[in-house]
MIZA-140809 format. One record per residue (C-alpha): x, y, z; residue number from 0. Coordinates in Angstrom, 2 decimals, m for minus. Example, Ala and Ser with C-alpha at 12.3 -4.5 7.8 and 13.67 -1.06 7.14 Angstrom:
# MIZA-140809
<mido><X>12.30</X><Y>m4.50</Y><Z>7.80</Z><bavo>0</bavo></mido>
<mido><X>13.67</X><Y>m1.06</Y><Z>7.14</Z><bavo>1</bavo></mido>
//
This chain:
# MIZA-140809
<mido><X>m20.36</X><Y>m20.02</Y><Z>m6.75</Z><bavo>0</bavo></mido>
<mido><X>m21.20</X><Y>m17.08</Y><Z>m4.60</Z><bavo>1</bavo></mido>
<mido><X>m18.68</X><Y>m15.45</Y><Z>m2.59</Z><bavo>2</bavo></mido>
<mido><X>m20.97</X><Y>m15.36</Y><Z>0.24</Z><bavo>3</bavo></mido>
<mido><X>m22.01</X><Y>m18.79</Y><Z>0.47</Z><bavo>4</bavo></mido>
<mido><X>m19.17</X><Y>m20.35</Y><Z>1.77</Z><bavo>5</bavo></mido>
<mido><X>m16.32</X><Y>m19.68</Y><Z>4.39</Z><bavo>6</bavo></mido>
<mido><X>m13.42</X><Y>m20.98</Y><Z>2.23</Z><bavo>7</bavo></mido>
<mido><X>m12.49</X><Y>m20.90</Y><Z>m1.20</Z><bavo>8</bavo></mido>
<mido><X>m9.41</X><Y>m21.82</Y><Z>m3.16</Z><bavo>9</bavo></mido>
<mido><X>m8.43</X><Y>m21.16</Y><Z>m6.76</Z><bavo>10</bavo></mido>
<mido><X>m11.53</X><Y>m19.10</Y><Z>m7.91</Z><bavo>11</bavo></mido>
<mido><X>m11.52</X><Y>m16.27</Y><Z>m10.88</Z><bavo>12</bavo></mido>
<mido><X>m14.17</X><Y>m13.64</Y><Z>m9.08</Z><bavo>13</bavo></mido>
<mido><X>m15.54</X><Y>m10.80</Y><Z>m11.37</Z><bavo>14</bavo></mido>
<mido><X>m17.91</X><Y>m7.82</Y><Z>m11.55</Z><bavo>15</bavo></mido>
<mido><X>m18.73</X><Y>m8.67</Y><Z>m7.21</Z><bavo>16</bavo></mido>
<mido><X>m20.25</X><Y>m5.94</Y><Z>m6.37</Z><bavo>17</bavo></mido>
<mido><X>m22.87</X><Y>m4.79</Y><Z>m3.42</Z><bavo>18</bavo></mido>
<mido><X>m21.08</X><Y>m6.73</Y><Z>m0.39</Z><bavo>19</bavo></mido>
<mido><X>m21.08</X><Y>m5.56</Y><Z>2.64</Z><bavo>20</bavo></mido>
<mido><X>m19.65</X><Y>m8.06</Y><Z>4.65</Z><bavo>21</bavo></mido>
<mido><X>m17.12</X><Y>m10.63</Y><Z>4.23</Z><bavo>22</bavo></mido>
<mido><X>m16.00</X><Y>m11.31</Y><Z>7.17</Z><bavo>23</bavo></mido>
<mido><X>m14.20</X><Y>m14.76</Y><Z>8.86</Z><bavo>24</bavo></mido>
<mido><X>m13.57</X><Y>m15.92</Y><Z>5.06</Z><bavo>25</bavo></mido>
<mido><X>m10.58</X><Y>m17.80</Y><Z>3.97</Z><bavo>26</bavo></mido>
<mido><X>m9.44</X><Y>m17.20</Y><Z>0.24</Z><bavo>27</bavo></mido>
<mido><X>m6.11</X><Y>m18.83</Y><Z>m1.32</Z><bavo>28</bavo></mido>
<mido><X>m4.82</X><Y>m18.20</Y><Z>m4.70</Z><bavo>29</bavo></mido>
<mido><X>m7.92</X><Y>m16.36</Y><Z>m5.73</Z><bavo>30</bavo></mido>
<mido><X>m7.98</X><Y>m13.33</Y><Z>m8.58</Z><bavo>31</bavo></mido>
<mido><X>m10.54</X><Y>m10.76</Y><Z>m8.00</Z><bavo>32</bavo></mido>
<mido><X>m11.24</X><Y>m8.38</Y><Z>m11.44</Z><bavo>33</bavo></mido>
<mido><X>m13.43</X><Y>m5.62</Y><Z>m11.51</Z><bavo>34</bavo></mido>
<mido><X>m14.59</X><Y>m5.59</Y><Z>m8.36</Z><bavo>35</bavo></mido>
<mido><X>m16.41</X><Y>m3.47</Y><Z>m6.33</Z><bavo>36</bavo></mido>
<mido><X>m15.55</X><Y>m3.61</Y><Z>m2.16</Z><bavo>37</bavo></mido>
<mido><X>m16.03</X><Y>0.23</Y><Z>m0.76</Z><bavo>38</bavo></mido>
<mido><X>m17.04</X><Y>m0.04</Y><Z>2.38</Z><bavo>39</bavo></mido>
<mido><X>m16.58</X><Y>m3.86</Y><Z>2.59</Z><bavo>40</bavo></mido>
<mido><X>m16.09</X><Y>m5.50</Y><Z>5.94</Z><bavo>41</bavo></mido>
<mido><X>m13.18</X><Y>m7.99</Y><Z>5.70</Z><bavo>42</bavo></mido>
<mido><X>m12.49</X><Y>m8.24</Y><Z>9.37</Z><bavo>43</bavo></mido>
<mido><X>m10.69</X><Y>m11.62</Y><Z>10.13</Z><bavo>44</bavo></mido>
<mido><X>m10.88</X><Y>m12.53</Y><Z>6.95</Z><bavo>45</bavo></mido>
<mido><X>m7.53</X><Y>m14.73</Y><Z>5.06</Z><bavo>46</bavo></mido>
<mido><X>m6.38</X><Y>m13.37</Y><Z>1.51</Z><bavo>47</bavo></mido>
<mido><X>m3.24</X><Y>m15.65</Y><Z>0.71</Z><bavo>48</bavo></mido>
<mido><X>m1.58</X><Y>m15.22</Y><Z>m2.70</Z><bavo>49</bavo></mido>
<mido><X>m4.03</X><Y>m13.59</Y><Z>m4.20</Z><bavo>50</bavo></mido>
<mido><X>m4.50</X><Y>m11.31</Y><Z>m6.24</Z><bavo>51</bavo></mido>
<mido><X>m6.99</X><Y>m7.81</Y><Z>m6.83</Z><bavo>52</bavo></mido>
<mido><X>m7.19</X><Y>m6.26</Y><Z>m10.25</Z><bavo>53</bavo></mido>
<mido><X>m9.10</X><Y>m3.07</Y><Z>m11.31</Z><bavo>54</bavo></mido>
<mido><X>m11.06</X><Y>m3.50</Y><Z>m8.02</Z><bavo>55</bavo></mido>
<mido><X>m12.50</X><Y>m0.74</Y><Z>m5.68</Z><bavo>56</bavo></mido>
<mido><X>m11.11</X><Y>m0.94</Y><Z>m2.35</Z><bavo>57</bavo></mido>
<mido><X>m12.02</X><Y>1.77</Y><Z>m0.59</Z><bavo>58</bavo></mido>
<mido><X>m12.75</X><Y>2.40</Y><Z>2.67</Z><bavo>59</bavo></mido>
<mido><X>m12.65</X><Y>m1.47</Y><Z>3.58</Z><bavo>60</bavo></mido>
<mido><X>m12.90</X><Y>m2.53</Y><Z>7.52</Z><bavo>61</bavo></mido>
<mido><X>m9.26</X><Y>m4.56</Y><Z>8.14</Z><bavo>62</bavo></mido>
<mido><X>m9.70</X><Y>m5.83</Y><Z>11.58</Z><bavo>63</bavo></mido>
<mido><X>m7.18</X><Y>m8.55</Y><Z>11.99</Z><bavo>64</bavo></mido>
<mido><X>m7.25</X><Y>m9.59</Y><Z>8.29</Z><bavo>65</bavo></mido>
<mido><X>m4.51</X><Y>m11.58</Y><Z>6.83</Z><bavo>66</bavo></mido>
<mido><X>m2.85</X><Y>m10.21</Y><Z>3.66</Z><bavo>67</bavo></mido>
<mido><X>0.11</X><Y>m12.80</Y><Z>2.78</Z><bavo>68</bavo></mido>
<mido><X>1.10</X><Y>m12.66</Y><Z>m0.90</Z><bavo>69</bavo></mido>
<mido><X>m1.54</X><Y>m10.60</Y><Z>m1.93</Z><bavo>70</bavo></mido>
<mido><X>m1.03</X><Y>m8.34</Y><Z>m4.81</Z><bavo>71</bavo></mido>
<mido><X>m3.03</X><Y>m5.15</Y><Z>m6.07</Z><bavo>72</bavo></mido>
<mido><X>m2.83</X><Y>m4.27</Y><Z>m9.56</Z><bavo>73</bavo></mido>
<mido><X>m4.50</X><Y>m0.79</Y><Z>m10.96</Z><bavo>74</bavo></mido>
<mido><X>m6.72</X><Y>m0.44</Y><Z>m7.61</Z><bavo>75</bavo></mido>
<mido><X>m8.67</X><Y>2.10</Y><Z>m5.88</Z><bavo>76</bavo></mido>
<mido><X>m7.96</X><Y>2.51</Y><Z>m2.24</Z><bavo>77</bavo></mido>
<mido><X>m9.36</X><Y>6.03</Y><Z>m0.62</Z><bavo>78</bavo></mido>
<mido><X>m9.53</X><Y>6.23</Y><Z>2.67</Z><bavo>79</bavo></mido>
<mido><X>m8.45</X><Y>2.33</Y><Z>3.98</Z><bavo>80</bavo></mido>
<mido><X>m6.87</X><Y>1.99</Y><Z>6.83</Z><bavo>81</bavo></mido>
<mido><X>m4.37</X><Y>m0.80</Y><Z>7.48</Z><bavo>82</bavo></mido>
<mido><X>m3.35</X><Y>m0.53</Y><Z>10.32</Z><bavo>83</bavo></mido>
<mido><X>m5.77</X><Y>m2.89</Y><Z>12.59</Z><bavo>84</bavo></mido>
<mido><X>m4.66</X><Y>m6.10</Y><Z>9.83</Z><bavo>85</bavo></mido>
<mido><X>m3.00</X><Y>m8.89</Y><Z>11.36</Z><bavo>86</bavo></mido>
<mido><X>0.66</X><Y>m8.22</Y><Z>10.48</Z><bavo>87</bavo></mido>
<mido><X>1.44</X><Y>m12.13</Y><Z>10.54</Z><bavo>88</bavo></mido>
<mido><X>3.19</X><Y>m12.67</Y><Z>7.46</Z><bavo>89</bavo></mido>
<mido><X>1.71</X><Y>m9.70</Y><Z>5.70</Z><bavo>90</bavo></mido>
<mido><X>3.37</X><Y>m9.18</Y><Z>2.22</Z><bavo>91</bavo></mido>
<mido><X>1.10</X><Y>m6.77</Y><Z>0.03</Z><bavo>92</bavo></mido>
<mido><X>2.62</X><Y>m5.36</Y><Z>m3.68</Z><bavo>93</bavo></mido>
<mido><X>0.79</X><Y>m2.43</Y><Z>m5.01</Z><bavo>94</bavo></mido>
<mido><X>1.00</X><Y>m1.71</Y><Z>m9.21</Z><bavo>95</bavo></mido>
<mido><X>m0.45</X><Y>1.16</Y><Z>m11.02</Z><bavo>96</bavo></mido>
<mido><X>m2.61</X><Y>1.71</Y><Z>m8.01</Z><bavo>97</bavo></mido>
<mido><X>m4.44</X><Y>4.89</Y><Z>m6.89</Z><bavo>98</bavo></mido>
<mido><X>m3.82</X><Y>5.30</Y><Z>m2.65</Z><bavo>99</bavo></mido>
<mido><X>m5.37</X><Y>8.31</Y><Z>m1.21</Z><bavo>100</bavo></mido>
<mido><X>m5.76</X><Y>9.21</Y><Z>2.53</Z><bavo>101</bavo></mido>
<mido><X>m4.34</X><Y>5.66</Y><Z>3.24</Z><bavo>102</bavo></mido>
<mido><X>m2.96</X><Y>4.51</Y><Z>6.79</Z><bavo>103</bavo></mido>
<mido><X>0.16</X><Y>2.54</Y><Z>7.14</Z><bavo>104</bavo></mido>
<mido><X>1.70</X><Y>3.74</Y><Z>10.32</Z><bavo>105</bavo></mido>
<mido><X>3.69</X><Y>1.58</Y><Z>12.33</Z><bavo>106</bavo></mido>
<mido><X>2.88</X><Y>m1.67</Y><Z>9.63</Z><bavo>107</bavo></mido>
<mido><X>6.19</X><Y>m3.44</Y><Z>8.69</Z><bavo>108</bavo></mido>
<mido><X>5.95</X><Y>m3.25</Y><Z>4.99</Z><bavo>109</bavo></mido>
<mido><X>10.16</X><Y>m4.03</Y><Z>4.61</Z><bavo>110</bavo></mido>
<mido><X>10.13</X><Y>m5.15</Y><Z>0.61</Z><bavo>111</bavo></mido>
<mido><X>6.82</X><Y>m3.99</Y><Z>m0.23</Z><bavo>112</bavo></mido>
<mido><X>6.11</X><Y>m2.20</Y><Z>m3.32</Z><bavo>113</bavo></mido>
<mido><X>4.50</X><Y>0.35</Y><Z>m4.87</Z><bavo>114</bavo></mido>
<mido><X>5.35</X><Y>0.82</Y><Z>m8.66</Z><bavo>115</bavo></mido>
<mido><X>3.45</X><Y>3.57</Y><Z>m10.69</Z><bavo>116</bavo></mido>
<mido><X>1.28</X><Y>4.30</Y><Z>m7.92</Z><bavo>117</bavo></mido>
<mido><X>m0.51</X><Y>7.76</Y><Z>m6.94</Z><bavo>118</bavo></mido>
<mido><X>0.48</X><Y>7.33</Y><Z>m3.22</Z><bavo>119</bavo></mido>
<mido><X>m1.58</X><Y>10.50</Y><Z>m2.31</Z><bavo>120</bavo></mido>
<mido><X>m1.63</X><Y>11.66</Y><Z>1.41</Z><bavo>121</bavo></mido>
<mido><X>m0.75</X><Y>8.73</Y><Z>3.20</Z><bavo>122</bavo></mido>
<mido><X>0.56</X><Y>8.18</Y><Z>6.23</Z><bavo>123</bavo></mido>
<mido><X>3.56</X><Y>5.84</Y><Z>6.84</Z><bavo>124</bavo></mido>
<mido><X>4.55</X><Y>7.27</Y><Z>10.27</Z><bavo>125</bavo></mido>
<mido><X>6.69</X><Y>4.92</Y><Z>12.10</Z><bavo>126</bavo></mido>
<mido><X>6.55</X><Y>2.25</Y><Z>9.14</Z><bavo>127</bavo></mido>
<mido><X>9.10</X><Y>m0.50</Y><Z>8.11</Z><bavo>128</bavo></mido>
<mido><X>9.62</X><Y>0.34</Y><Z>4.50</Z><bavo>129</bavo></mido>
<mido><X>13.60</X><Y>m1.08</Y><Z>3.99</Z><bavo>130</bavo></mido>
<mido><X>13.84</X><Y>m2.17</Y><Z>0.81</Z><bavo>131</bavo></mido>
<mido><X>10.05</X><Y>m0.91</Y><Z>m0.38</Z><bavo>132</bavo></mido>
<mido><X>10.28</X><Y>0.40</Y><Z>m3.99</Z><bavo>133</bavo></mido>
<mido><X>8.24</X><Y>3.67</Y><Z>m4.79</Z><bavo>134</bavo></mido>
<mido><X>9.79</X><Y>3.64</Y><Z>m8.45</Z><bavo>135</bavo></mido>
<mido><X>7.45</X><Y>5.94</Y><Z>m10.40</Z><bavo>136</bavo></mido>
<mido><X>5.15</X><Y>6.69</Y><Z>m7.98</Z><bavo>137</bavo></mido>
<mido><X>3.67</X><Y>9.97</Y><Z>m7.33</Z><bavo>138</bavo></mido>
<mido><X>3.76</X><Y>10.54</Y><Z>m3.16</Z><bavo>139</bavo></mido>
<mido><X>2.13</X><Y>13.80</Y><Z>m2.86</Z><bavo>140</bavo></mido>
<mido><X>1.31</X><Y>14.87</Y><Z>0.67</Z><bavo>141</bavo></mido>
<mido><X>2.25</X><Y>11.45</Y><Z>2.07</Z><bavo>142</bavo></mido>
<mido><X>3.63</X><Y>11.57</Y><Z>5.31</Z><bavo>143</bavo></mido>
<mido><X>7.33</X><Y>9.97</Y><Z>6.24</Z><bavo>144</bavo></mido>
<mido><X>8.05</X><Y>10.78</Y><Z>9.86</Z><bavo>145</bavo></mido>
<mido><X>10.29</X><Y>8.13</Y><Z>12.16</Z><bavo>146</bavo></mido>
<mido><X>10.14</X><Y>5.75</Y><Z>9.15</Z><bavo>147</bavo></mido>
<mido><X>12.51</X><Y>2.84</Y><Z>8.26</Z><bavo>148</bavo></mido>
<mido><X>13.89</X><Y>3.93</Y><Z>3.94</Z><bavo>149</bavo></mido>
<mido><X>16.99</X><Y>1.85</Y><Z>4.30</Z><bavo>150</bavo></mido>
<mido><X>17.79</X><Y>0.40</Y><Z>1.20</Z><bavo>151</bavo></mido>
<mido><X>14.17</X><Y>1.88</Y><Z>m0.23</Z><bavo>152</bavo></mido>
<mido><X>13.64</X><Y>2.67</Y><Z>m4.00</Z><bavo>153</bavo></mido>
<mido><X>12.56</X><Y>5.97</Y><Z>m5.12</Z><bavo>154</bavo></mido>
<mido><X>13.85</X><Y>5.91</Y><Z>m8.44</Z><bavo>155</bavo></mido>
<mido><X>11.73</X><Y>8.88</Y><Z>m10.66</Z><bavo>156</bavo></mido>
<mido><X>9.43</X><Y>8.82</Y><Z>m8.07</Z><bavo>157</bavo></mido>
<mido><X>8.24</X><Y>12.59</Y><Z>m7.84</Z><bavo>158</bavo></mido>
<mido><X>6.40</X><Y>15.01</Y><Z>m5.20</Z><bavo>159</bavo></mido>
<mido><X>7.47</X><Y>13.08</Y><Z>m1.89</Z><bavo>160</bavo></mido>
<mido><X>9.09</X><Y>15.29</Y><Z>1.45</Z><bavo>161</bavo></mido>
<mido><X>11.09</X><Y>13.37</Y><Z>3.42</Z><bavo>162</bavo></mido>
<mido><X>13.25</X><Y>14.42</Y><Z>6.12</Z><bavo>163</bavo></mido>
<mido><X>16.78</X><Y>12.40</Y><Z>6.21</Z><bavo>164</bavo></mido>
<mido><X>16.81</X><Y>14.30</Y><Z>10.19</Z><bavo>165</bavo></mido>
<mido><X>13.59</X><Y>12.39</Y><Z>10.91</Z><bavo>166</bavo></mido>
<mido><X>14.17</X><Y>9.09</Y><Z>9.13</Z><bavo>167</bavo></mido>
<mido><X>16.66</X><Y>6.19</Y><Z>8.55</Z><bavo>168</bavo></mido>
<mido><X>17.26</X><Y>6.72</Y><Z>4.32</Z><bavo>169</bavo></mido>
<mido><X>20.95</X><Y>4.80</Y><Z>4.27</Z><bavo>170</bavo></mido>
<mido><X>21.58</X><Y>3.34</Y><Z>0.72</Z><bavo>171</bavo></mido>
<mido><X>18.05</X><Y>4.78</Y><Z>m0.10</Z><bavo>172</bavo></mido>
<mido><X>17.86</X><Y>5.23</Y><Z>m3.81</Z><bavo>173</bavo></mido>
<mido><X>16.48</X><Y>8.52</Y><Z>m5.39</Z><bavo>174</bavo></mido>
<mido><X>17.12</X><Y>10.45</Y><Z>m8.64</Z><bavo>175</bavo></mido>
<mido><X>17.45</X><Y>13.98</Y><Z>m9.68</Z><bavo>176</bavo></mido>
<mido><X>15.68</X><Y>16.17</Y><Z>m10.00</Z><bavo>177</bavo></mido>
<mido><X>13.36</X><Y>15.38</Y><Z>m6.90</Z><bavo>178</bavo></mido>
<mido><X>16.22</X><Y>14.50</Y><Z>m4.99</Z><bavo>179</bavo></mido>
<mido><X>16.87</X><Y>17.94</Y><Z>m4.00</Z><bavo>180</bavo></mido>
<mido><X>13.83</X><Y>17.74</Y><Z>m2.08</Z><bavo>181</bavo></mido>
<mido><X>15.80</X><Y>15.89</Y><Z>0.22</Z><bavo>182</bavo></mido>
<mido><X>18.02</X><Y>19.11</Y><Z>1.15</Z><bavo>183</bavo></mido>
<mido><X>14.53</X><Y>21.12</Y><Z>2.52</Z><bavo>184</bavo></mido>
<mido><X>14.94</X><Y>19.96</Y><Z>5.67</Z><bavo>185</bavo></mido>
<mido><X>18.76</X><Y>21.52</Y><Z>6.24</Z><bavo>186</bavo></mido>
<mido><X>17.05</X><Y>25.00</Y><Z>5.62</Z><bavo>187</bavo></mido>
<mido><X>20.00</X><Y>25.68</Y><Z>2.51</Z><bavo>188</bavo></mido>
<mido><X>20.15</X><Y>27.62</Y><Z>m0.67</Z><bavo>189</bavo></mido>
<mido><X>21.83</X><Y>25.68</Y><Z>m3.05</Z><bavo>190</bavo></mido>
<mido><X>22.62</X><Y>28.49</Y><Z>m6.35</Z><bavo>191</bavo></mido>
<mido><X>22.43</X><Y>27.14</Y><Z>m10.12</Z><bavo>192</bavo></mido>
<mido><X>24.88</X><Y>28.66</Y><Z>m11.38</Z><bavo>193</bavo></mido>
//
């Protein structure tokens, strides 16, 4: 079965898709997508419920009121995709082993999402609903956490992140040492080791 020759599909394996542009107004529930190939894809109104994306390109995708509920991506690429414009209905998204770079999820509530082993490169979660997100082992360089909700959040030997506790809500936040000390940049101290 081609993905592009029906509207709805339910329990399908898809592999090695690669070449669509446009998949758009499609329902897809309990689907696995391997090796696949999306940049650039168009998956505006589209319905991805538990499903799941493994060792797929992702990049760049159009989200236009698309429905992610359940929906989990496992060693991904997603450069330059902006989530905002999704539907936020439900959304529950789980990234593992995933590469994120120049990704946008301001304002999204992603409360118990998570992001395990991920390089979360230069994204920007700028007014975002992360309580209770886990970022254990991730590398966050240059990723942006400005007015954003960390209560309860994970970032257990997660390494290169700047977060200001001045500029967002971190209570019962979890972090280790020795990147927790990056935590201390924003009170403008010198802390001594001696």
């Amino acid at each position: 079965m081609k993905i592009t020759d029906n509207d709805r599909f339910e329990d399908i394996n898809f592999k090695d898709i690669h070449g669509i542009e446009d998949l758009k107004s499609k329902s897809f529930y309990n689907c696995t997508f391997n090796n696949c190939d999306f940049v650039s894809c168009d998956f505006t109104s589209s319905l991805f419920s538990e499903c799941q994306f493994n060792n797929s390109n992702l990049s760049l995708l159009k989200l236009t009121e698309t429905r992610f509920q359940e929906v989990t991506f496992e060693g991904c690429k997603l450069l330059g995709t902006d989530f905002t414009p999704v539907n936020q209905l439900m959304m529950e998204v789980k990234f593992a082993n995933c590469q994120l770079t120049d990704c946008n999820f301001a304002e999204l509530p992603l409360e118990n999402t998570t992001y395990l082993k991920c390089k979360v490169h230069q994204c920007d979660f700028y007014n975002a609903n992360l309580s209770n997100a886990d970022f254990s082992e991730s590398d966050l360089y240059g990723s942006l956490f400005e007015n954003t909700d960390l209560r309860g959040a994970n970032f257990r030997l997660a390494q290169n992140y700047s977060i200001n506790p001045l500029q967002n809500k971190i209570k019962n936040a979890k972090f280790s040492l020795p990147d927790a000390m990056t935590l201390l940049n924003a009170l403008e101290i010198k802390i001594d080791e001696d």
